[in-house]
N, C-alpha and C positions, 0 to 999 in steps of 0.2 A: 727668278734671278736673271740679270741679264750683263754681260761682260761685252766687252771691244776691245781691240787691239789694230797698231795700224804695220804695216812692214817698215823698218828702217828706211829701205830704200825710197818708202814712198807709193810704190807702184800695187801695193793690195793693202788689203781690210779684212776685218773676220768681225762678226756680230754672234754671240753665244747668249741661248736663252738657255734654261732647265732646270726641271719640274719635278719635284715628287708627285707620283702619283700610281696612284694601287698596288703601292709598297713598292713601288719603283723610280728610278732614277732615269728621264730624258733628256739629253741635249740635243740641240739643235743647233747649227751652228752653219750661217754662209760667209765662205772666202773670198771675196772680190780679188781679182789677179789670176788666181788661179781655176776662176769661176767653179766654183768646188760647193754643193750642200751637203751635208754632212747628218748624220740622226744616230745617235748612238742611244740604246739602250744597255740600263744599268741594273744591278741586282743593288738593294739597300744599304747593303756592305760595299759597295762601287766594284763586283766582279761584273766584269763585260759580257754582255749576252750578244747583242746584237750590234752590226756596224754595216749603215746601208749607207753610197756612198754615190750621190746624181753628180752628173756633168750634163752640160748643154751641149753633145757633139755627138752624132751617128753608133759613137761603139755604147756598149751595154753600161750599164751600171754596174758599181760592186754592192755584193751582198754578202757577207761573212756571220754563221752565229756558230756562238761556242756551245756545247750542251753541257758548262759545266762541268766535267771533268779533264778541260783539255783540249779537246776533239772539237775541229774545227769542220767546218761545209758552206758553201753555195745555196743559194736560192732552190738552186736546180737538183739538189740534190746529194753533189758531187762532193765527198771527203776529201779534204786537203790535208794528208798526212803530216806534209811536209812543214806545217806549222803544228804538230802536235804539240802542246806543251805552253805555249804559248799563252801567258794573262793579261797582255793589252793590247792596243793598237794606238800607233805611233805614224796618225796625219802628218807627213812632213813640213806642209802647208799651217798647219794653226799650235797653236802654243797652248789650247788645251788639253790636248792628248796627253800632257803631264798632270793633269789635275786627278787623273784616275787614280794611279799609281800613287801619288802623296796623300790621297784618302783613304787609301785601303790600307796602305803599309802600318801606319801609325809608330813609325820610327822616332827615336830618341835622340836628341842633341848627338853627333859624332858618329851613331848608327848608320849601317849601309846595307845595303840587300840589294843582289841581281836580280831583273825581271825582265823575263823571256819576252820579246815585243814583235808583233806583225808591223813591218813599215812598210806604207803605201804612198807609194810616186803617183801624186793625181794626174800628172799629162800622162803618164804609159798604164796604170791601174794596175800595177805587177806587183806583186808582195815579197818581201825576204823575208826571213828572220832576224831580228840581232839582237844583245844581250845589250841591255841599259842598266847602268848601276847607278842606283838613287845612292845620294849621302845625306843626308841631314847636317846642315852645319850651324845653325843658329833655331829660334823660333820660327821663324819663318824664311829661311833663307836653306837653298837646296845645291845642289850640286849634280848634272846629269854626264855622265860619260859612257860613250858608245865604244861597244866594239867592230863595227860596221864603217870605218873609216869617216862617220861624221861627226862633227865638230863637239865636242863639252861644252856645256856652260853653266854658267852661274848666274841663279836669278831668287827674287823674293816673290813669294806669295803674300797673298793677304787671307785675311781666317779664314775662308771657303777654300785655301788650297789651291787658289786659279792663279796665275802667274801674274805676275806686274813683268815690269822691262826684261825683257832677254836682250841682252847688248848683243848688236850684229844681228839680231834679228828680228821681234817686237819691240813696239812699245804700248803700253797700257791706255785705253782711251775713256773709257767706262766702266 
C-alpha cells in the first residue's frame, strides 16, 4: 500500500509504502523538507519494534527498538530508561506516526485512551517523552491532544487508519 501527503505550507512531502510481511508490518516512508527516511517496523497487532531514522548530514542516524516490554535501546547497545514505558513514536515531520496508535487501540465512537509517545525533532534527533491522548469521535474521524505544548488536532482517516487532511499541517495526496 502506498500513501502521500504534501505540507500545507507547500515546502515538504512524505511518500509512505508498507508491507506485511513474515507476520510483520513495514513502513517506509521519505519526507522531502525535512529530508527525513524513515523504516519503522511493526508487530501484526501494530506494537513498535523497530524505528531507524537516515538523514543526509554528517551526525549519525537514529536507531530505537523496543523489546516488547517497554524497554527501549540504540543500535549500540545503549538503554534508554528515560523512555521506559513508552508504545509509539511520534515523527514530528510525517502524519503517519498516527496510524500506529488508531490500529492498535481499536477504540469506540467517544472512547479515549492516553499513549505514552517518543517524539523525535529530525533537525536535532533528540527524543522526549510526551503523553498523546487518542479520542475517537466519529467512524473515522480522530482527535489528538498532546501534553508536550504541541498543537491538537482533528483529522479523518480512511479504512487503513492513515490520516487524510490534518488542517495546518498535511494534506492528503495519494
Amino acid at each position: 500500500m502506498h500513501a502521500a501527503w504534501s505540507t500545507d505550507d507547500g515546502r515538504g512531502s512524505e511518500t509512505l509504502s508498507f508491507r506485511f510481511e513474515n507476520e510483520a508490518w513495514t513502513a517506509e516512508g521519505l519526507v522531502t523538507g525535512a529530508d527525513v527516511h524513515y523504516v519503522f517496523r511493526l508487530t501484526a497487532t501494530w506494537q513498535l519494534q523497530q524505528m531507524l531514522l537516515f538523514r543526509d548530514m554528517d551526525e549519525p542516524d537514529l536507531w530505537l527498538a523496543n523489546d516488547g516490554r517497554g524497554r527501549w535501546g540504540e543500535v549500540n547497545g545503549a538503554v534508554r530508561r528515560e523512555l521506559g514505558g513508552c508504545d509509539d513514536i511520534d515523527v514530528l515531520c510525517s502524519p503517519f506516526t498516527r496510524t500506529m496508535a488508531i490500529r492498535r487501540l481499536h477504540l469506540e465512537v467517544g472512547q479515549s485512551t492516553d499513549v505514552e509517545s517518543i517524539t523525535v525533532d529530525t533537525e536535532t534527533l533528540s527524543v522526549q517523552r510526551a503523553r498523546l491522548e487518542y479520542t475517537r469521535l466519529g467512524s473515522h474521524l480522530w482527535v489528538v491532544r498532546r501534553d508536550d505544548g504541541g498543537p491538537s488536532h482533528e483529522f479523518e482517516v480512511d479504512d487503513f487508519g492513515l490520516p487524510l487532511d490534518i488542517d495546518g499541517h498535511f494534506r492528503r495526496t495519494a
